[in-house]
Each structure stands twice: as C-alpha cells, then as structure tokens.
C-alpha positions in Angstrom: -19.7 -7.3 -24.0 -19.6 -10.9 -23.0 -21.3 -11.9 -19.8 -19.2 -12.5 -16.9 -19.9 -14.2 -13.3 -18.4 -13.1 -10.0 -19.0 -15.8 -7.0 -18.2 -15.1 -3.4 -16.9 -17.8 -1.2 -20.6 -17.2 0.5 -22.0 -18.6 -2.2 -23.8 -15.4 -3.5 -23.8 -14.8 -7.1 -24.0 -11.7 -9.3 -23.9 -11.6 -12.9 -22.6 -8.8 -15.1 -20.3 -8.5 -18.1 -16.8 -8.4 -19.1 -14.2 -6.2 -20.0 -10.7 -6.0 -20.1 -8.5 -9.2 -20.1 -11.0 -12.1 -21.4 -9.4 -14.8 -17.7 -10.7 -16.0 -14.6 -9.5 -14.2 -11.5 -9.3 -15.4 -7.8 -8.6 -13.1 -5.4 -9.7 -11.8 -2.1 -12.2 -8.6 -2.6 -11.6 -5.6 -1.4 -13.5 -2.4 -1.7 -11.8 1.5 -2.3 -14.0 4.4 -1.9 -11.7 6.9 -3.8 -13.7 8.9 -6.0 -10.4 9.5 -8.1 -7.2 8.3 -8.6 -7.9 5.0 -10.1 -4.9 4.9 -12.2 -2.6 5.1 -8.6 -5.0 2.2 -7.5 -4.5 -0.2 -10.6 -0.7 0.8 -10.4 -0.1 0.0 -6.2 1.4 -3.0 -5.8 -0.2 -3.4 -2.1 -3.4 -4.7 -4.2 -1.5 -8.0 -5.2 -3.7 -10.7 -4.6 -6.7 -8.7 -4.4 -9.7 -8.3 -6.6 -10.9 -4.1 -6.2 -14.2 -3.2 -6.3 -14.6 1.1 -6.7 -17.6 2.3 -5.2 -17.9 5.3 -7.3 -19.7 4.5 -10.2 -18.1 5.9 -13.1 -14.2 4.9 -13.5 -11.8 5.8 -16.4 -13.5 8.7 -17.6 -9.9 11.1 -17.5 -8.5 7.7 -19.8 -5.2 6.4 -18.9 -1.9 8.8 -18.0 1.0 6.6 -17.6 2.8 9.4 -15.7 0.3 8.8 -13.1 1.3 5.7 -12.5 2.6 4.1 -9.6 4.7 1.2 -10.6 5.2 -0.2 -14.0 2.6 -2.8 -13.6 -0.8 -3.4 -12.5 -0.7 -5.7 -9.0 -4.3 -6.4 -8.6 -5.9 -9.4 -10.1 -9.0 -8.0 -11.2 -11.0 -4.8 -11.5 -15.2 -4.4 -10.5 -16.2 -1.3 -11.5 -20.1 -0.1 -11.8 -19.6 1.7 -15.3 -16.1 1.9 -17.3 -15.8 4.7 -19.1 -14.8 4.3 -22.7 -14.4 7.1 -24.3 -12.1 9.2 -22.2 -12.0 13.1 -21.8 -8.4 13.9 -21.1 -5.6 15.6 -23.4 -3.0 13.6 -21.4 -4.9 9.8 -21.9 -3.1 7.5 -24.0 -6.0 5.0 -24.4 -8.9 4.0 -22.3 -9.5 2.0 -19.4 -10.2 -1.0 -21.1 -7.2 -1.6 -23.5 -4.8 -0.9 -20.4 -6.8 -3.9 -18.3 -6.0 -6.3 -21.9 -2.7 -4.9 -21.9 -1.7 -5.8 -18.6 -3.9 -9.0 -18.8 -6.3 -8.3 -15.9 -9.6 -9.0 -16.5 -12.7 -6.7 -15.4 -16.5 -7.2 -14.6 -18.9 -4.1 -14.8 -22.3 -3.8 -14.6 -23.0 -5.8 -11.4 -24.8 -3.5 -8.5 -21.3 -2.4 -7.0 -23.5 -1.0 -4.0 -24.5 -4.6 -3.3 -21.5 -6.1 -2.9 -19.9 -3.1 -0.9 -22.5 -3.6 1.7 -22.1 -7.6 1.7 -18.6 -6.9 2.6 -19.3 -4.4 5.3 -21.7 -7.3 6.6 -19.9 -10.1 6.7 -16.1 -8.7 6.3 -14.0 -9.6 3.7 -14.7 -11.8 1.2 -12.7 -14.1 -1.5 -14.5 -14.7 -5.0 -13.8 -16.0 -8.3 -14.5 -14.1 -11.7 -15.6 -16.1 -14.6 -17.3 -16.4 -17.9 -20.0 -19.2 -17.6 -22.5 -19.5 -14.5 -20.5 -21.1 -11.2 -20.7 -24.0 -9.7 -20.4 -25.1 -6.0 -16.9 -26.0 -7.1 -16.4 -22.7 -7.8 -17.3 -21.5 -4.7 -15.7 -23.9 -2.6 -12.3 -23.0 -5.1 -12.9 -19.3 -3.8 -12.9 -20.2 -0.4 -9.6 -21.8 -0.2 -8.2 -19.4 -2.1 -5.5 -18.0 0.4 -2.5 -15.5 -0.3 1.3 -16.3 0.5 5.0 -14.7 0.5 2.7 -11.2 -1.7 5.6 -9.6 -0.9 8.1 -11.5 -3.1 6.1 -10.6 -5.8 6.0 -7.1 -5.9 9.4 -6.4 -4.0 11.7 -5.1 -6.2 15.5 -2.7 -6.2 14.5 -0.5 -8.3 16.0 2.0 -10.5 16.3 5.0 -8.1 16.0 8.4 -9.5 17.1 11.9 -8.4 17.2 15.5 -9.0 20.0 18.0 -9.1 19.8 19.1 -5.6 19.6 15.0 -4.7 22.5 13.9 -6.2 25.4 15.7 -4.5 23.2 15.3 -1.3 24.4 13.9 1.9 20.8 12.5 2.8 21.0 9.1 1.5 17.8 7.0 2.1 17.5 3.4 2.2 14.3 2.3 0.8 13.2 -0.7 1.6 10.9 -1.4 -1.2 8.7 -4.3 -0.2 6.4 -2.6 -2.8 6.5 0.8 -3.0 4.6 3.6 -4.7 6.5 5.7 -6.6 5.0 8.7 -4.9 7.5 7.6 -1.7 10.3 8.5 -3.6 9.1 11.2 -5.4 8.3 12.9 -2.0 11.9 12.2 -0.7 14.1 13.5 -4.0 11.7 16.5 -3.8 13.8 16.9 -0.7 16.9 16.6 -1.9 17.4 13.1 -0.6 19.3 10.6 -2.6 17.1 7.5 -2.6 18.7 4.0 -3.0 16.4 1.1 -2.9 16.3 -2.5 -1.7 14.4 -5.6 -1.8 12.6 -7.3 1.4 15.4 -9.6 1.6 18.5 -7.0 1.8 20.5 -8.0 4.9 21.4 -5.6 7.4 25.3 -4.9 5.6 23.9 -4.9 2.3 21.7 -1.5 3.6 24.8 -0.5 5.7 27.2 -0.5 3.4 25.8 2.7 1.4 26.2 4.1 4.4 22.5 5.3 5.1 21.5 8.4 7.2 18.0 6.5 7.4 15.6 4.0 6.4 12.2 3.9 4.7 9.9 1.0 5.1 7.6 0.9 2.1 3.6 -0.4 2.1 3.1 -3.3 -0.1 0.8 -6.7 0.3 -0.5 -9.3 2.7 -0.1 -10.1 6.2 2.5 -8.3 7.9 2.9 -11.4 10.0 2.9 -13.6 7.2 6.2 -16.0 8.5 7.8 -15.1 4.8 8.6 -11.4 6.3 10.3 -12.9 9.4 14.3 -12.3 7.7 12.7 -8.3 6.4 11.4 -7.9 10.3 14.7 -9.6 11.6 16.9 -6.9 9.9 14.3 -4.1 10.8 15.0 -5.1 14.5 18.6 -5.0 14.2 18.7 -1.7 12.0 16.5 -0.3 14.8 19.3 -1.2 17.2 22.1 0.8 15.2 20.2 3.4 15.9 19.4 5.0 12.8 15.9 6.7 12.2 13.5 4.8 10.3 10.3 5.9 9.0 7.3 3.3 8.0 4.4 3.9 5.7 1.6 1.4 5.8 2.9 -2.3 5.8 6.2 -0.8 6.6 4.3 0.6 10.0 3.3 -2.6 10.6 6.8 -4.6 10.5 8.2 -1.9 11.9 5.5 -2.6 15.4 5.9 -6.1 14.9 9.8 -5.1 15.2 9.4 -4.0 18.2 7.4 -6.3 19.9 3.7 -5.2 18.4 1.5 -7.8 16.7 -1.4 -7.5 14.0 -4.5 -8.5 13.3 -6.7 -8.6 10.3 -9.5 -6.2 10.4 -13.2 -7.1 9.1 -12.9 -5.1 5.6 -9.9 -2.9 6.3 -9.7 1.0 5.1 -9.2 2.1 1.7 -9.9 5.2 -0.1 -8.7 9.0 0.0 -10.8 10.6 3.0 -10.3 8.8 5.6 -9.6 10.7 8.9 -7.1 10.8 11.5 -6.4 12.4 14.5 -3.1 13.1 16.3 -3.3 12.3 20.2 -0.3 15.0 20.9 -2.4 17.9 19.2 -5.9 16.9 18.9 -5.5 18.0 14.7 -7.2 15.9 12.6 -6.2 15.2 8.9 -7.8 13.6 5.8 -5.7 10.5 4.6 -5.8 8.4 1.8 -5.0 4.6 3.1 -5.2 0.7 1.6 -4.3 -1.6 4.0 -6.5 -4.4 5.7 -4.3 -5.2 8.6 -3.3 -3.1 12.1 -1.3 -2.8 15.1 -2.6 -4.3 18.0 -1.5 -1.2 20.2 -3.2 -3.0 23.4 0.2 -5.4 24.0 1.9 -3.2 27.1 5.0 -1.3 26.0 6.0 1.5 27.9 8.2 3.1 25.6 6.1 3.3 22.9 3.3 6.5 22.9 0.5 6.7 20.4 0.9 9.2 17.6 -2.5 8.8 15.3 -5.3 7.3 15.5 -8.6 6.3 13.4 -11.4 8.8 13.9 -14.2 6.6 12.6 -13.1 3.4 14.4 -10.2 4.3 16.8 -7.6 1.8 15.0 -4.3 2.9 15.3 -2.7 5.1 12.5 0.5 5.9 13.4 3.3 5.3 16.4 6.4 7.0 17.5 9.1 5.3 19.3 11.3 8.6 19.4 14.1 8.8 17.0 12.0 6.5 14.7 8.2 6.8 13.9 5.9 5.1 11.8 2.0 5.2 9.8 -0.3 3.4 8.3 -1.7 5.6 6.3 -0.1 7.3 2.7 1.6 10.8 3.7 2.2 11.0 -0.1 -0.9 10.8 -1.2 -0.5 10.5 -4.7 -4.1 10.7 -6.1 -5.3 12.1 -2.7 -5.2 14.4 0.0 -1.8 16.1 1.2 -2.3 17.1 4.6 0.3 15.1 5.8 3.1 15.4 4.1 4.7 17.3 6.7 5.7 14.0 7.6 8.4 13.5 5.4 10.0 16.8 6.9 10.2 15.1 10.2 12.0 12.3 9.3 14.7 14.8 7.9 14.2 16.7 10.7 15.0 13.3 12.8 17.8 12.7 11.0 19.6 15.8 11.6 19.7 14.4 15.6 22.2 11.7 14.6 26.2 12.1 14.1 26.7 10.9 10.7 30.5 10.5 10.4 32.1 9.5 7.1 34.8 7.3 9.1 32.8 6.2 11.9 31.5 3.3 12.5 27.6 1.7 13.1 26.2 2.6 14.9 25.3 6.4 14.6 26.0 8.2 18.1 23.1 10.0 19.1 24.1 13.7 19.7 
C-alpha cells in the first residue's frame, strides 16, 4: 500500500497508507460509531462533503452487497478506517471494500490510530482535513481550514425513480417525497405500507407537489446546514405546504427545515451524533428507544413557541430529537434504520395514522379540511 497523509486544519498530522481511489480529499471529518452497516454509510448521501472516520476497527469484512445500498452512489469524500478488510466472507459480496472505493473514485487511508483522532474530535469539535500522498505542508493546512461546504443539497437532491408494490400502486396514499437526499430505506418503509411514493427535488414549488394531489409530505435527511441560505426556496414551500394543512413528516435535515419552517433555528453542534445506538427518550411516555442518527446540526428548541410541545429528546446530551406540531411531526433521528435498530418504526404508522384525520376529496380544492 502507498503511504498516505491526513492533516487536520489544527495542524496535527498522522500518517498511514492508502487504499481505494489513489486522490486528495478535503472534507470536514466526521466520526460514526456503527459497528455495522458500513455499506448504508458509504451509500447516504447526508455524508456529502464529509470525510468518515469508523471507530470500529475492522470494516468491509461481509464485502460489498449492492442491494444494501442506499443510493446509487457514494456521497462522502473519503473513507478512514483502522483495518479494511480484503478478503470478504459473505455469499452475497460482489467485491471487496477496496475496489468499490476505486470504483466510485473515493479515496481511503487506513492504518492511522482511528482512536486518536476520534478523541481529537471529541476535544476540540469538529474538524476539516485534507488527505494526501506526500507529507503536508502549512499550505496544506491552512487549505483544510478554509475548506467550507455550500448549496450540499443541490448535489445529492434528486426526483428519483419511485418504486412500488402491488398493494401501493392502486393505493390512495400518495406521498410526496421531498428528496433533498434521501435513503432509500424512506421509501422502502412507506411502499411497505402500501403508500405510492412520488418524489421531488429541493426545489419543487408548492403546485408542482400539489398537483399530484398528495395526502402528505415527507421531508428527507440529506447534507449541510439546514440554515444554509441555499434551502431558503425548499423552507419557503415547507411553510406554505404547512399552511394547506396537509401532514408532513420530517426525518433528520427534513426535521430541521421543517423547525426552521416554523419559526425554530439551528445550530451546529461540537461533533454532532452519528452511529446506530444512540438513545432517545419520548417526554409524553418516558419510553426510551435506540436510534441510529447522522446529523451534526439541531433545533434550538429554547426560541418560545407555544404551540409547539417536545416529542423526543437526547438521553446522553438532552438535544432535541423529535417535535410535534399536531397534525404534523418531525425527528432527527432515522425511524428506518436501515443497517440499525428498528425500534421506531412505529413512526411511519403515525403519519398514516395522521393522515387519515384529513378530508381528502378528489374534486376539492387545497387546502384539505380538517375533519
């Protein structure tokens, strides 16, 4: 293996070597403590922009199942990893770790103490850094620390083919999804319910959505800065959808534009939460659930609104997870889960449930009269 050089905009070094795509990679780095399910990471497009670092050690040793996948592509920019696995064990792998990185062009570094930087980024929150194949320079570093991510969710927004099962396609629960970047597990969780699932990009307007006449909308995850100013138009026609008055349902960035809809802000946290056990609590019940989540940004639930009632919340750090605002209701974390725990995928039964509350007449007009 060729050696390869990571730098973080800190200055600190670590040296290593090289697989997958022989390119440099910037990127802001971001850590996932997911002991499986690596092939769902490298496929979620909410990793645009980012480099990952896994803190398990040992990654790619079930090879490479393309039914597993998320998306089509691989988002991220490039892949740390402690040891990749090169000879598979899996009946279902189509090849190993490494040729998919060279396939999809994204380079990887191994062999660096993975522990190390995971507790840097702890420390000091996170980090940018550059990958590279001969020792860095202050240039380097100073390169990494400009680096800076903008309009993510062009990139990976996309219409998408749609797909559905018998029982979805003479449903009458047609779904708008929003795709702003979305796993295919979302879907996959809806035509499981019979729902017939129709996507559109971040930039749909608010009659392009209507005009498939909807009986609700689903606000994928996906990269960046909720309050990056290149979502304003996708949390302009959130607000107005909102004020038809048909139920939406948000999952992870698509909780957050959906807050900042309705008058919430964000803020960046210090290294965010990603991986498949993280837990939550409900503040109606007092149940607590094990989550998978990726997301490095939350709702600032301290700005006063009165109609607006906590739903989940972080049980290690007290962030908020979820919110309901009554016919609509939204969470940051992944209720499908896909390459992690299940426990709330009760979720998606509610927002059927929710839908059933709404008069969906085949000549009426917008907006839906509440019954």
């Amino acid at each position: 293996m060729k050696t390869a050089y990571l730098i973080l905009e800190n200055g600190i070094t670590f040296k290593g070597k090289a697989f997958g795509a022989e390119q440099e990679a910037l990127g802001e780095i971001v850590f996932t403590t997911a002991m499986t399910g690596y092939l769902e990471t490298l496929t979620d497009p909410s990793y645009y922009g980012q480099i990952v670092l896994q803190t398990f050690p040992l990654i790619g040793n079930y090879g490479v199942i393309p039914e597993d996948f998320e998306s089509k592509r691989i988002s991220l920019f490039a892949y740390i990893v402690k040891y990749p696995c090169d000879q598979p064990s899996n009946f279902r792998s189509k090849e190993s770790l490494d040729e998919l990185l060279k396939r999809h062009k994204i380079p990887g570094l191994c062999g660096i103490d993975t522990r190390k930087l995971t507790k840097i980024i702890r420390t000091h929150g996170v980090l940018n850094g550059k990958i590279m194949y001969i020792e860095p320079t202050e240039r380097d570093r100073e390169e990494a620390a400009m680096y800076k991510l903008s309009g993510p969710v062009k990139q990976v927004s996309r219409p998408g083919e749609g797909q559905c099962n018998e029982l979805a396609a003479n449903s009458l629960k047609k779904i708008a999804l929003i795709n702003c970047g979305a796993k295919g597990g979302i879907e996959d969780a809806l035509v499981k319910r019979a729902c017939k699932v129709m996507h559109y990009t971040h930039e749909a307007s608010v009659s392009e959505i209507l005009s498939s006449r909807p009986a609700g909308v689903l606000l994928s995850n996906g990269p960046g800065d909720p309050s990056d100013p290149a979502n304003r138009q996708t949390i302009e026609t959130i607000r107005e959808l909102d004020k038809k008055g048909i139920p939406i349902m948000g999952i992870c960035l698509g909780h957050q534009l959906l807050a900042l809809a309705k008058g919430f802000s964000t803020r960046k946290m210090k290294f965010g939460h990603r991986g498949a056990n993280q837990a939550v609590k409900d503040t109606t019940t007092g149940r607590v659930y094990i989550t998978s989540q990726n997301h490095g940004y939350e709702v600032d639930v301290n700005t006063e609104n009165e109609c607006i009632k906590g739903m989940f919340i972080n049980v290690n750090d007290g962030t908020n997870e979820g919110l309901d605002y009554g016919l609509s209701f939204s969470v940051q974390f992944h209720p499908e889960a896909q390459g992690g725990p299940l426990d709330t995928s009760f979720l998606f039964d509610r927002f059927l449930e929710r839908l059933e509350k709404i008069d969906v007449s085949i000549n009426g007009d917008y907006p839906y009269a509440l019954r």
